[in-house]
N, C-alpha and C positions, 0 to 999 in steps of 0.2 A: 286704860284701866285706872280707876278713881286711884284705887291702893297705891297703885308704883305712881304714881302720880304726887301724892301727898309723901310718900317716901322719899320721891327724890326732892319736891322743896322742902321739907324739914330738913335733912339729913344730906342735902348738896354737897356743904364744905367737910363734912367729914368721909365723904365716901370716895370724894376727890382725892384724897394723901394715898389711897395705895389701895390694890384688891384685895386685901388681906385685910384691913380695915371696914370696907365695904362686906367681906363674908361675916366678920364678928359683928356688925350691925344689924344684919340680915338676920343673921339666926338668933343673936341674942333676945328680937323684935319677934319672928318667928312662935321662941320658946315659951313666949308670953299668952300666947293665941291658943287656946284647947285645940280639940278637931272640928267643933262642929263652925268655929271661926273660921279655921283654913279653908275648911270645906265651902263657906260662905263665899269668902273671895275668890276661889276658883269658878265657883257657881257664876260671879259677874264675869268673867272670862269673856271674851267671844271664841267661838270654835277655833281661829285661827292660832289665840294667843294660848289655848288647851295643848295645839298640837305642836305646838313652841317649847313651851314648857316642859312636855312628856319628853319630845325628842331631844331637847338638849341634857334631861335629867336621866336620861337611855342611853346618851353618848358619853356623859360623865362615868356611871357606873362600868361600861364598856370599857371606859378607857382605866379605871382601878382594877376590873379585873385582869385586863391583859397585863397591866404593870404588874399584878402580885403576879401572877404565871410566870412572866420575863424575873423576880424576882428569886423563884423557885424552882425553875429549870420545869417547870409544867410547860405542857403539849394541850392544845384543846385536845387532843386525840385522848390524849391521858386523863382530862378533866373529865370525857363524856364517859369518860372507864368507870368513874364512881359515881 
Protein backbone atom coordinates (compact mmCIF):
# COMPACT_ATOMS: atom_id res chain seq x y z
CA UNK A 1 0.00 0.00 0.00
CA UNK A 2 1.45 3.40 -1.38
CA UNK A 3 0.22 5.14 2.25
CA UNK A 4 2.10 2.80 4.71
CA UNK A 5 4.76 2.86 2.41
CA UNK A 6 5.58 6.71 2.33
CA UNK A 7 4.76 6.55 6.24
CA UNK A 8 7.23 4.45 6.99
CA UNK A 9 10.10 6.30 4.79
CA UNK A 10 9.09 9.63 6.11
CA UNK A 11 8.58 8.80 9.56
CA UNK A 12 11.23 5.55 9.89
CA UNK A 13 13.38 7.14 12.76
CA UNK A 14 10.72 8.30 14.68
CA UNK A 15 8.55 5.29 14.81
CA UNK A 16 11.58 3.28 15.64
CA UNK A 17 12.08 4.87 19.66
CA UNK A 18 9.09 3.13 21.02
CA UNK A 19 5.19 1.94 19.97
CA UNK A 20 3.95 4.54 21.77
CA UNK A 21 5.54 7.09 19.67
CA UNK A 22 4.61 5.19 16.56
CA UNK A 23 0.60 5.42 17.94
CA UNK A 24 0.90 9.43 18.46
CA UNK A 25 2.28 9.54 14.95
CA UNK A 26 -0.24 7.50 13.45
CA UNK A 27 -3.20 9.14 14.87
CA UNK A 28 -1.93 12.54 15.08
CA UNK A 29 -1.37 11.93 10.90
CA UNK A 30 -4.81 10.14 10.98
CA UNK A 31 -6.64 13.42 12.66
CA UNK A 32 -5.42 15.37 9.79
CA UNK A 33 -7.38 13.29 7.16
CA UNK A 34 -11.39 14.02 6.96
CA UNK A 35 -13.44 10.74 6.10
CA UNK A 36 -13.66 10.89 2.76
CA UNK A 37 -9.46 10.84 2.78
CA UNK A 38 -9.60 7.64 4.99
CA UNK A 39 -12.19 6.35 3.11
CA UNK A 40 -9.82 6.89 -0.05
CA UNK A 41 -6.95 4.95 1.28
CA UNK A 42 -8.80 2.04 2.37
CA UNK A 43 -10.34 2.14 -1.05
CA UNK A 44 -6.54 1.31 -2.49
CA UNK A 45 -6.43 -1.56 0.07
CA UNK A 46 -6.28 -4.93 -1.68
CA UNK A 47 -8.94 -7.30 -0.07
CA UNK A 48 -6.26 -9.03 1.93
CA UNK A 49 -4.92 -5.90 3.70
CA UNK A 50 -9.07 -4.74 4.31
CA UNK A 51 -9.34 -8.03 6.16
CA UNK A 52 -6.09 -7.30 8.23
CA UNK A 53 -6.97 -4.25 9.06
CA UNK A 54 -10.77 -5.04 10.19
CA UNK A 55 -9.42 -8.10 12.17
CA UNK A 56 -6.69 -6.64 14.03
CA UNK A 57 -9.07 -3.43 14.87
CA UNK A 58 -11.92 -6.34 16.13
CA UNK A 59 -9.12 -7.94 18.13
CA UNK A 60 -8.15 -4.63 19.76
CA UNK A 61 -11.62 -3.65 20.73
CA UNK A 62 -12.08 -7.28 22.09
CA UNK A 63 -9.32 -7.15 23.93
CA UNK A 64 -10.56 -3.40 25.85
CA UNK A 65 -13.71 -4.74 26.41
CA UNK A 66 -12.68 -7.98 28.15
CA UNK A 67 -10.10 -5.73 30.10
CA UNK A 68 -13.02 -3.13 31.31
CA UNK A 69 -15.21 -6.37 32.38
CA UNK A 70 -12.06 -8.05 34.16
CA UNK A 71 -11.85 -4.45 35.41
CA UNK A 72 -15.56 -4.45 36.85
CA UNK A 73 -16.13 -7.70 37.95
CA UNK A 74 -18.67 -7.97 34.60
CA UNK A 75 -19.64 -11.52 33.42
CA UNK A 76 -20.25 -11.62 29.43
CA UNK A 77 -23.38 -13.42 31.07
CA UNK A 78 -24.11 -10.08 32.82
CA UNK A 79 -23.12 -7.93 29.83
CA UNK A 80 -25.71 -9.71 27.47
CA UNK A 81 -28.34 -8.93 30.57
CA UNK A 82 -28.25 -5.22 29.47
Amino acid sequence: MRFLEDLYAFYREQMAASEEDTMVILVSLLREHNREDLLRIVCEMSDEEMRDMLALYLFERIQQKMAREAGTGQTRQATRLH
